[in-house]
N, C-alpha and C positions, 0 to 999 in steps of 0.2 A: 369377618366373623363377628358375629356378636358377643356383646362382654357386656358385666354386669356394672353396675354403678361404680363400686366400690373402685373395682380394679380399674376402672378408668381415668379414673380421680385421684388414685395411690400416686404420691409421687415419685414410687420409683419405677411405676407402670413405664415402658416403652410408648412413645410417642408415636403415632402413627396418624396418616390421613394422605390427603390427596387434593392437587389442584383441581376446581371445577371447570378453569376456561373463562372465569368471569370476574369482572372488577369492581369495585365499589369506588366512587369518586369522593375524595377528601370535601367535605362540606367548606373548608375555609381555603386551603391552598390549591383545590382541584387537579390532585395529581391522583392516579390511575392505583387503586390499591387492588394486588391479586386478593381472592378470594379462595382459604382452604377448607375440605370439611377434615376435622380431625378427632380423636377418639380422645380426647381428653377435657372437648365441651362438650354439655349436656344443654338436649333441645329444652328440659324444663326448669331450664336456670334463665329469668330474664326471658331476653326475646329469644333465646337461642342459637344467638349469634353474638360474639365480642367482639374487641377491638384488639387485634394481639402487638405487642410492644416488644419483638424479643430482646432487647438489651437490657429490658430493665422487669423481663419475667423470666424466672428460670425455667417453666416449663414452657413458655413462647420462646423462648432461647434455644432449647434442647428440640424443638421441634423445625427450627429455623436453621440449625446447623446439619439436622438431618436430611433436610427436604433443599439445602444451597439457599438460602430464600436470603437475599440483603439485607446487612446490619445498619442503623442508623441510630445513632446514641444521642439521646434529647434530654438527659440528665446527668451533667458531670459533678463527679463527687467534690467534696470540701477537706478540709485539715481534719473535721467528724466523723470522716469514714471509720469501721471497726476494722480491730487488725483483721479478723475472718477475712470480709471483705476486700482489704485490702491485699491481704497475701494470695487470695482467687485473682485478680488482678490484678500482678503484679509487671506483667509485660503489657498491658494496656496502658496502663496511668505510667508508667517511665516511655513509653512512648509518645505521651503527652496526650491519651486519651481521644485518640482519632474518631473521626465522626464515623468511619465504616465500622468501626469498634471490631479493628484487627488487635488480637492480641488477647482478646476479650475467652478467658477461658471459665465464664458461666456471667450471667446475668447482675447488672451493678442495679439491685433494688433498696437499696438504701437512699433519704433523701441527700438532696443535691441542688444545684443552681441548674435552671432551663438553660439548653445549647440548642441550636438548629431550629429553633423553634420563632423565627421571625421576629415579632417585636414583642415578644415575653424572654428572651432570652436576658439571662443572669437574675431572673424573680426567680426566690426558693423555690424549688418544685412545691411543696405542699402549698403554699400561697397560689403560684400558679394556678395545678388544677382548681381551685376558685375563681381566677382572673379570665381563665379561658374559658371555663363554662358559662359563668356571666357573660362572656363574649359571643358565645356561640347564642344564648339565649338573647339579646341585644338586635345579632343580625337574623333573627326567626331559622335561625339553621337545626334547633333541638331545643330541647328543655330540660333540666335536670330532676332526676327520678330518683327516687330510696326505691334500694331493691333490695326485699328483705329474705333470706337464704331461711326461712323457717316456712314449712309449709302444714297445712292442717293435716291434722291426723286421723284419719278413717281408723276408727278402732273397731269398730264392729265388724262381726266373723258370723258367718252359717254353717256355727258349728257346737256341738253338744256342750264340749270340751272347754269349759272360759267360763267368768263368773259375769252372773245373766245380769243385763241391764234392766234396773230397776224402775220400769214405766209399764202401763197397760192404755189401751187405746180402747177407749169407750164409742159407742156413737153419736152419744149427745156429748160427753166433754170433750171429746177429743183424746188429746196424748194426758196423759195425768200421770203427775209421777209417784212413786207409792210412798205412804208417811214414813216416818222414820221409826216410828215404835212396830211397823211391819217386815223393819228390816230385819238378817239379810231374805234375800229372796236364794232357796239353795233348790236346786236342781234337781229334776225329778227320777224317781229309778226305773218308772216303769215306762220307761223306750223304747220304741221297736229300730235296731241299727239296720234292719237287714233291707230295710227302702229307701228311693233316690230320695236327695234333696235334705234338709233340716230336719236331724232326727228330733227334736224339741217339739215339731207340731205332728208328731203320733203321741206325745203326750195330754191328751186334750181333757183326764183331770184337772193337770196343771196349767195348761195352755187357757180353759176357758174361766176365768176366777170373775167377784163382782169388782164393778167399777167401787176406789177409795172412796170416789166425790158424791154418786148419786145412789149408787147401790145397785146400780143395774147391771143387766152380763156384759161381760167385756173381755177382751183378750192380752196375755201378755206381750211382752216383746219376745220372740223367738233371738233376734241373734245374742251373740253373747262378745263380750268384752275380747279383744287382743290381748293375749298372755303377756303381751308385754305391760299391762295395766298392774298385772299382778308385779310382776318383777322389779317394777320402780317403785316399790318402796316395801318390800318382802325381808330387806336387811333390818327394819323396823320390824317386822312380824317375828321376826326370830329370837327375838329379845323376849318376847312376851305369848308364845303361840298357843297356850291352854287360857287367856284371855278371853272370854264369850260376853264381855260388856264395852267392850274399846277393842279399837283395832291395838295400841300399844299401851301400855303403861307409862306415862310424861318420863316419870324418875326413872324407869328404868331408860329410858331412849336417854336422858340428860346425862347419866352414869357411864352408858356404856358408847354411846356414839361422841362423831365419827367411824368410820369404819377406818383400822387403823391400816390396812392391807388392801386392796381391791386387785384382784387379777380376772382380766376376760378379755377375750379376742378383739383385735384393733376395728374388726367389720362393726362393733357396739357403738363405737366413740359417737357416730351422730345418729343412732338409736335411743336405743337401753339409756345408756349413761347419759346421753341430753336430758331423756324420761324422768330418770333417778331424779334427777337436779330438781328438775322440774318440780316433783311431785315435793322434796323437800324443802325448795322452799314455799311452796302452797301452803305447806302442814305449819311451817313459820307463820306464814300472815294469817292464818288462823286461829295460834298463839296454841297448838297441837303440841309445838315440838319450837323447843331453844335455837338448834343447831340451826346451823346456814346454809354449811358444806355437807351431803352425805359419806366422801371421802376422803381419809385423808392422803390415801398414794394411790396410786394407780399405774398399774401395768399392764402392756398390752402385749401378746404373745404372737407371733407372727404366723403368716398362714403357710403350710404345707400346699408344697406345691409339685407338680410332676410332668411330665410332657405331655403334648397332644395333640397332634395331627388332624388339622382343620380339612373342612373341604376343597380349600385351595389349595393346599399342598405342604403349606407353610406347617412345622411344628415349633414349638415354643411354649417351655413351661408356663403352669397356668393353675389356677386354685384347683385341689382337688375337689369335682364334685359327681353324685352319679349320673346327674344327665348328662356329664361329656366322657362318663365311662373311665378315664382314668387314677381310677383310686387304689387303694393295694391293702387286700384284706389282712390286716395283725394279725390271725391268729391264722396264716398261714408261714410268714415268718417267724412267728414265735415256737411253731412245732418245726423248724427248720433250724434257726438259731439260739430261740430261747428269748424268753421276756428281759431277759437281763440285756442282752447285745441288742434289742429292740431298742431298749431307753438308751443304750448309750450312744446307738447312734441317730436317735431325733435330738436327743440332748447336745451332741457333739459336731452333729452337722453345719449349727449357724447357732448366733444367739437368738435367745429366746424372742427377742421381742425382732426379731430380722424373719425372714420370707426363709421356709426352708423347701431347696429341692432335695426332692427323692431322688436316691441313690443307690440301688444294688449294690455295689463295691464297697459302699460305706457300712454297709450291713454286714457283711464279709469282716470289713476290716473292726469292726467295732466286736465280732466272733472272733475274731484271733486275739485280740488286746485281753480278752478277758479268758484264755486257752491258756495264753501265755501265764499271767496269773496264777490258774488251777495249776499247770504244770511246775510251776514256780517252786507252789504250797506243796506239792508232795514230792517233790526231790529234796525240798529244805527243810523239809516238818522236825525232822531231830533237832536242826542247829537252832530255828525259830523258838522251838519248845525249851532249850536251855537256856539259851537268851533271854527267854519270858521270865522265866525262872531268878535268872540272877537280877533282872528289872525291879522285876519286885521290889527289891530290897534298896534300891535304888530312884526307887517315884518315878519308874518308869524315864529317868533319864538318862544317858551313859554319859559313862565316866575318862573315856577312853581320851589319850593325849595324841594316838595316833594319826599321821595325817590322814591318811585316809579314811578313818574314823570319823574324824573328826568334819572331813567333806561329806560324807555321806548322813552324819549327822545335823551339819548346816540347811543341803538340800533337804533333808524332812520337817527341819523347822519351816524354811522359807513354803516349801508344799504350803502346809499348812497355812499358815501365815496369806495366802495365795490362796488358796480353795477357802476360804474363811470369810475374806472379803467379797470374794467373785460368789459365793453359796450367799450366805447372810444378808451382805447387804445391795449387789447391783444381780442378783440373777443369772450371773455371765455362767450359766452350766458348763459350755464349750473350753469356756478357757480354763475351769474348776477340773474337768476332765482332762485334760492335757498337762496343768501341774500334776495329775498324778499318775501319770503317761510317763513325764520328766521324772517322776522320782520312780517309777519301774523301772526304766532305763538304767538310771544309774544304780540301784539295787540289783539288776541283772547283773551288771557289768562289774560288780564289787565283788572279790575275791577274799571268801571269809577263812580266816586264819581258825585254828584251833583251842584260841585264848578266848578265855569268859567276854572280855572286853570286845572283843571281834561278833561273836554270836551274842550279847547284847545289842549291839548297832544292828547288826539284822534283824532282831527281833524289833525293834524300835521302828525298823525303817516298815517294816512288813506292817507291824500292826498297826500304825500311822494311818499306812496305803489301805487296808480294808476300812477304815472308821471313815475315813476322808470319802470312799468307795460306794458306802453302804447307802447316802440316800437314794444314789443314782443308779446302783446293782447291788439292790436288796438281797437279792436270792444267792448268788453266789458267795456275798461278803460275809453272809451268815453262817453261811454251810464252812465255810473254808475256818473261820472264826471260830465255829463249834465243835468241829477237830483238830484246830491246831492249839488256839488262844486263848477260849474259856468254854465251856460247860454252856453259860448263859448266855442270853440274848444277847448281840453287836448292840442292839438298840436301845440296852439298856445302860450302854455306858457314854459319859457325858463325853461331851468333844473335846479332839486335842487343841490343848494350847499351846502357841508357840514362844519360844523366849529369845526374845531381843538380844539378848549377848551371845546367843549360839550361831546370829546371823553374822555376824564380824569376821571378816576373812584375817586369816593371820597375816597373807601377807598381799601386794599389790601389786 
């Protein structure tokens, strides 16, 4: 089956291919090398063919233990190896680093001293490959090549839709590109969509204009720019977008950039975000713009994925998309479970920035977690409601000395504490979700007494759980909030904090 670039390259893609039946013969040692085609080289990288090492690549490694293919380890490590490294092979190297590279549980890519390698053996690896490629160039066997992984970029589209490139093609000048006091060139309204082909040449107001250079009739350029031209460097536009003399204002880009947050899909990393770069620091070397970096984080969120039964027979999750048909419309789950149980379980299914599969059951399960909740809220609403009450007066802390208070107290700090870190600062939705899974649980399971101190802790514990709740299930943490806990908005109250000495177990 065919797959797209991305996922072939991902490196947690499944390894896959097949032997052709044919060998390649080693140019120096002349020994018989199988030859495989496999789904995670690409024909327009290079010549289309590499040289796979698997002891010392982990995805020629993962592809070499799936297909039985012989290990032969030609780089052993030094005292410099990293603990990472070291703890992956940890029955390899106590077994003294065997040349079959038995033991070997993932690829030793770190440098090392040559082994098995004739009379380069004990030169650093990084010297080596040097020694040997001058070697191989010496006996006419190859030559060494820079192969550079950036390819040109075809921006132009034959399409209405993109900002129009600014040339007209005369017949005595040629291509001329328009002056700069002519700029922009903005797109014309009166199109006709309803015809094959490039709807810009039924504009032929627009389409036949004079030549800038001689004056004579001449045509513009019909295609128009790749939207991605816009979007590499549109973080700059935003800054300054009622601007009609400069694309940005200096001081404002030197004030407000960096971009302090960046989030967008991992499929971008060698698009978009190469682009970004790119175009920032162009707008540098033309003393446009200070900055160097256009961001300063960056996250990338993983792709939804769900099964899909190929023509061979095989199924195995795969990017949702609609030409393979299996994708699953929201707003069919959401009149089934509800936009709230929707987010909780794309949010809880995998971390954000991890591959999520679809899951029916998880959608189920993510409707009952938040069932349990509502039902929670209205068999407890009295005791929560007096509990709020005595809080009050208390900065929403309790007071209570009891143990079980006093547990049930700790678990809403540490929640907190928990959802605080995993929200704010790394993304982790999944695990934010499940501290406060942990603190239902044990709010369920607490048995509240009939003292102010008792229905304080419930009410602390509760209104904790919806604030903690609300970015992830907006809808229900509000509702439930605006009946039980306040009048006003969830969202308009700042977030809890948690306090360091309420996490101290009394006892050990």
């Amino acid at each position: 089956a065919r797959e797209d670039r991305f996922l072939r390259t991902a490196e947690g893609q499944e390894k896959e291919g097949c032997f052709t039946g044919r060998y390649a013969i080693h140019p120096l040692t002349g020994a018989r090398v199988p030859i495989y085609a496999a789904n995670f080289v690409l024909m327009e990288y290079g010549t289309g063919a590499v040289m796979a090492v698997p002891t010392h690549d982990q995805r020629d490694f993962e592809f070499a233990q799936k297909y039985n293919i012989p290990l032969k380890v030609v780089i052993r490590p030094t005292d410099a190896i990293s603990a990472e490294q070291k703890e992956q092979l940890t029955d390899w190297i106590d077994a003294g680093c065997p040349a079959d590279g038995a033991g070997m549980k993932a690829a030793f890519v770190e440098p090392g001293v040559l082994v098995n390698s004739g009379s380069f053996d004990g030169i650093p690896s990084q010297d080596g490959i040097k020694r040997i490629a001058a070697f191989v160039e010496e006996q006419s066997k190859g030559k060494r090549t820079i192969q550079y992984k950036l390819r040109d970029w075809l921006l132009s589209r034959q399409r209405y839709w993109g900002t129009p490139i600014p040339v007209v093609y005369c017949p005595d000048c040629g291509c001329v590109p328009i002056p700069e006091d002519q700029l922009p060139v903005v797109l014309p309204r009166d199109v006709d969509f309803s015809k094959d082909g490039n709807p810009l040449l039924t504009a032929t107001s627009w389409l036949n204009t004079p030549c800038p250079k001689c004056g004579k009739p001449a045509r513009r350029e019909t295609d128009t720019m790749d939207t991605f031209v816009d979007s590499s460097w549109y973080y700059l536009r935003y800054l300054d977008s009622k601007n009609d003399k400069l694309p940005f204002d200096a001081a404002k880009a030197e004030a407000w950039m960096p971009v302090q947050q960046y989030i967008g899909g991992v499929e971008h990393a060698c698009m978009h975000l190469l682009y970004a770069r790119f175009f920032t620091k162009m707008l540098r070397d033309l003393g446009l713009l200070k900055k160097d970096e256009p961001f300063k984080r960056l996250f990338t969120q993983g792709m939804v994925c769900k099964d899909h039964t190929f023509k061979d027979g095989t199924t195995r999750s795969v990017k949702m998309s609609k030409s393979l048909g299996n994708t699953v419309d929201p707003a069919g789950a959401i009149e089934k479970f509800g936009a709230d149980a929707l987010r909780i379980f794309i949010l809880f299914a995998a971390p954000a920035d991890k591959q999520l599969d679809w899951n029916d059951d998880g959608l189920e399960g993510a409707s009952r977690f938040l069932g349990r909740i509502w039902r929670y809220a209205n068999t407890n609403a009295a005791v929560i409601e007096e509990g709020l009450a005595s809080l009050c007066d208390k900065g929403f802390m309790p007071t209570s000395s009891h143990a079980d208070d006093k547990a049930l107290d700790r678990k809403t700090h540490d929640s907190i504490r928990r959802a605080t870190a995993d929200l704010g600062e790394r993304f982790h939705f999944n695990t934010a979700i499940s501290a406060c899974m942990e603190l239902f649980n044990d709010l369920s399971a607490y048995k509240p007494r009939e003292d102010a101190d008792s229905k304080a802790c419930v009410a602390s514990a509760f209104r904790t759980l919806l604030l903690l709740l609300a970015p992830m299930a907006p809808h229900i943490a509000e509702e439930i909030w605006n009946r039980i806990c306040d009048k006003g908005s969830i969202f308009q109250i700042a977030w809890p904090q948690y306090d360091e000495t309420r996490l101290v177990l009394d006892e050990i």
